[in-house]
C-alpha positions as CSV (number, residue, x, y, z in Angstrom):
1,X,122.8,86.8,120.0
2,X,123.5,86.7,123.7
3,X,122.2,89.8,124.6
4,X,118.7,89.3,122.9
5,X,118.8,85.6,125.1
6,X,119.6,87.6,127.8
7,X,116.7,90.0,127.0
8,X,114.5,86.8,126.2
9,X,114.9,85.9,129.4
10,X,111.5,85.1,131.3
11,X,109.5,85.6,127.9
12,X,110.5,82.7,126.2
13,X,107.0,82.9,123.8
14,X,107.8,86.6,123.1
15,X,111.2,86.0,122.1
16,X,110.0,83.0,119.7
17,X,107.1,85.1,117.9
18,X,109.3,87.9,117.6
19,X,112.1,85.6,115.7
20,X,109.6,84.0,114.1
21,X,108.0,87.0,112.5
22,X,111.0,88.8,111.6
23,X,112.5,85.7,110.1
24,X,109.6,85.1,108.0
25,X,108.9,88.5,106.7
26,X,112.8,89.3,105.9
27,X,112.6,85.9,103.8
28,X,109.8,86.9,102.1
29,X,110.4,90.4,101.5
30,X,114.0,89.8,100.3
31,X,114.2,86.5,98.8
32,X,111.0,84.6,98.3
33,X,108.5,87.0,96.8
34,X,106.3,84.1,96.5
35,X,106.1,83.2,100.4
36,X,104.1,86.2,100.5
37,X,101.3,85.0,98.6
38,X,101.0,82.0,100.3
39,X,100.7,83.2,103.3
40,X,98.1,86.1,103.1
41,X,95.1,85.8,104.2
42,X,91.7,85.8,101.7
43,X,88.9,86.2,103.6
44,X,86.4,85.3,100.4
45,X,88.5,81.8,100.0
46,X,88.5,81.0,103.8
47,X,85.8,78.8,104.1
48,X,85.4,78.5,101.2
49,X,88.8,76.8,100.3
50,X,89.7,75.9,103.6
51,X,92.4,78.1,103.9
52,X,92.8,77.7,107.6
53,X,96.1,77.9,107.8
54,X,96.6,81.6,106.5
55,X,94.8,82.9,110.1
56,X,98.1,82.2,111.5
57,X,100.4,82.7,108.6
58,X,99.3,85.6,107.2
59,X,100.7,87.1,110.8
60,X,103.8,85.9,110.2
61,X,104.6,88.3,107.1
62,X,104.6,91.7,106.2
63,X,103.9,93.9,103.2
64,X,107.3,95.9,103.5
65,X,110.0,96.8,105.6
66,X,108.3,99.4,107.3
67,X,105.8,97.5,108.2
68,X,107.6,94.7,109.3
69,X,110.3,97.8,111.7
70,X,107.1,99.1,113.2
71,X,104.9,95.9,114.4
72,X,108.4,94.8,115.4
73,X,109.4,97.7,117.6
74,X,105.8,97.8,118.9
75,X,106.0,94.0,120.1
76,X,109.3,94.2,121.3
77,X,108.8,97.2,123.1
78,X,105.7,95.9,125.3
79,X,105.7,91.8,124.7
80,X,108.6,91.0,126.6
81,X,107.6,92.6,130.2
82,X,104.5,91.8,129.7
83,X,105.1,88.0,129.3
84,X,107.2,88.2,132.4
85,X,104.5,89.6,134.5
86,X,101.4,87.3,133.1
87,X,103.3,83.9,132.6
88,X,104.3,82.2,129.1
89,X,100.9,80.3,129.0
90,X,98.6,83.0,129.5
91,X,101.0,85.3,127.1
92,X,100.5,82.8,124.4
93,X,96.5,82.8,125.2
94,X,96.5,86.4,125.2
95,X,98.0,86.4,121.4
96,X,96.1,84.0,119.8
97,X,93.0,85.5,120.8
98,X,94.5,88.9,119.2
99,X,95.0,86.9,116.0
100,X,91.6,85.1,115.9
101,X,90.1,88.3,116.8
102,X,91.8,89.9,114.1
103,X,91.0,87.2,111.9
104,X,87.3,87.3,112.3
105,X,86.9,91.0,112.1
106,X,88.6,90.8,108.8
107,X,86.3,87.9,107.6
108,X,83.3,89.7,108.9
109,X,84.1,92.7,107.2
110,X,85.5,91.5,103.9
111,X,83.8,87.9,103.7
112,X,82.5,88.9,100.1
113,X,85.2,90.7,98.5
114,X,86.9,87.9,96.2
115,X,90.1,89.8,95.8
116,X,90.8,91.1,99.1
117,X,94.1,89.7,100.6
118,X,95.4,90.4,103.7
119,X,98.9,90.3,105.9
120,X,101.1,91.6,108.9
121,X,101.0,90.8,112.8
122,X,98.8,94.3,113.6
123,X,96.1,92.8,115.4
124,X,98.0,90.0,117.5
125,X,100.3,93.3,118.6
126,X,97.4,95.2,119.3
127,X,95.8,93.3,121.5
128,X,99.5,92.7,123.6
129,X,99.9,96.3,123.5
130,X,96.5,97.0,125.1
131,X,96.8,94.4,127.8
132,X,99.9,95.9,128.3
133,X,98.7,99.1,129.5
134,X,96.1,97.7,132.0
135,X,99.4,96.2,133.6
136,X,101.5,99.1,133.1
137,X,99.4,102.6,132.7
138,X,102.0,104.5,133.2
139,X,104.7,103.5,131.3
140,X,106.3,105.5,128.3
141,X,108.7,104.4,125.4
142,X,111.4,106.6,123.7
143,X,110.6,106.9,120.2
144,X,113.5,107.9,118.0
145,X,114.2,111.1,117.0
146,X,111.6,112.5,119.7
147,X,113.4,113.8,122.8
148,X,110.3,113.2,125.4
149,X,109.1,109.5,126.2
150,X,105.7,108.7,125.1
151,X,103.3,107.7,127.7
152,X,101.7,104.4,126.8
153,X,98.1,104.9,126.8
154,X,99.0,108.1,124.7
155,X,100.9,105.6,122.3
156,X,98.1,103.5,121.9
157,X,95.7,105.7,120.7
158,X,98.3,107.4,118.5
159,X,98.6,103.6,117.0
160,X,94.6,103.5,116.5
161,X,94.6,106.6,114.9
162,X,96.9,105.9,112.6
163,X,95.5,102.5,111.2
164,X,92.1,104.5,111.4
165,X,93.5,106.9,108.9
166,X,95.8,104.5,107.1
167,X,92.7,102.4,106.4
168,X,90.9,105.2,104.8
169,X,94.1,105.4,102.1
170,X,95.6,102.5,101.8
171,X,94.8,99.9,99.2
172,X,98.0,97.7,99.9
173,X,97.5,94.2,102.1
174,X,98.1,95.4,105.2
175,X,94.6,95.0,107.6
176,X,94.2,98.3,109.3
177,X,90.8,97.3,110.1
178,X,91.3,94.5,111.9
179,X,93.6,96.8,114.5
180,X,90.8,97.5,116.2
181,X,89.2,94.0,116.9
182,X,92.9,92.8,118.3
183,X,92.6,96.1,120.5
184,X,89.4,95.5,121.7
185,X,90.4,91.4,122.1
186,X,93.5,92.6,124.6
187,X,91.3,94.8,126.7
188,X,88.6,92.0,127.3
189,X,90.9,88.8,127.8
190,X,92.4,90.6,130.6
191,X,89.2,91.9,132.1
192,X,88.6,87.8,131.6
193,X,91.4,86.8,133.3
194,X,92.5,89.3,135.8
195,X,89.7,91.8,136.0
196,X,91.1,92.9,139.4
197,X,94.1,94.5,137.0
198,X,91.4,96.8,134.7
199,X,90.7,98.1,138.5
200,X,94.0,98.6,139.4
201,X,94.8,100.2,135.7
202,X,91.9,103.0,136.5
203,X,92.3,103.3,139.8
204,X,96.1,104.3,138.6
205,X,95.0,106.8,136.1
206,X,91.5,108.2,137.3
207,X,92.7,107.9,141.6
């Protein structure tokens, strides 16, 4: 416990979101089955039921464990500096737009499907990560059991191709289309907010 406050340190909303989400998702994946289904989100019933509530929710749980061990290294892995570098308030901006992005792609797209249900962080993460790599373009994580760090950017895309194929084949809950909006969400709140950063960011990887 003292070494993840210690970590914490200086990212104070990181820390929170990360508890909050595995907390959440262990609970319902290993003893409340029916927490799941309250929290997904259902684009058809949205409006239409007022189902407000599950934009936010429905990022706080995940369809299985590895689900829940991948979004969680992902966030942990780029959140926490990044927090540290932009402040808590504009950290916390930059995820909810990653989640209402998220949330409106997947409305967009699946607005008329009655049965489509929805769940996991992906998008909120996505857009962190990206915003991540304007500030740090040429950081690398370590990736278990690979022997050679992983350069960011090159991590990124990996991630993007993945949910591209993994939403051509899977028919579970998780929301590998709405990757891409929270992507996309990260890139443009920073260019918002600090566009002198995206200039930094290419100047750093194009000279």
């Amino acid at each position: 416990m003292e070494s993840f406050l210690a970590f914490a340190d200086g990212a104070p909303v990181a820390a929170l979101l990360l508890a909050a989400i595995v907390v959440t998702s262990v609970i319902g994946l290993g003893m409340a089955p029916r927490l799941l289904e309250r929290c997904v989100l259902r684009p058809y019933w949205l409006v239409r039921n007022g189902e407000w509530p599950t934009v936010v929710t429905s990022t706080l749980v995940h369809a299985d464990f590895a689900h829940l061990l991948f979004n969680a290294f992902t966030f942990w892995a780029f959140a926490f500096a990044l927090e540290r570098t932009i402040g808590s308030a504009r950290f916390a901006a930059l995820y909810a737009a990653g989640v209402l992005a998220s949330a409106a792609g997947t409305w967009l797209q699946h607005r008329e499907e009655p049965r489509y249900r929805t769940l996991g962080a992906s998008g909120a993460i996505l857009a962190v990560l990206f915003a991540s790599i304007v500030y740090f373009p040429t950081n690398a994580i370590f990736i278990l059991p690979l022997p050679v760090p992983i350069p960011a950017p090159l991590f990124a895309l990996g991630y993007l191709a993945y949910t591209w194929y993994a939403s051509r084949q899977s028919h579970g809950h998780v929301n590998h289309d709405a990757h891409l909006a929270g992507a996309i969400a990260g890139l443009a709140f920073v260019a918002v907010t600090d566009p002198h950063a995206v200039q930094r960011a290419l100047r750093s990887v194009f000279g």
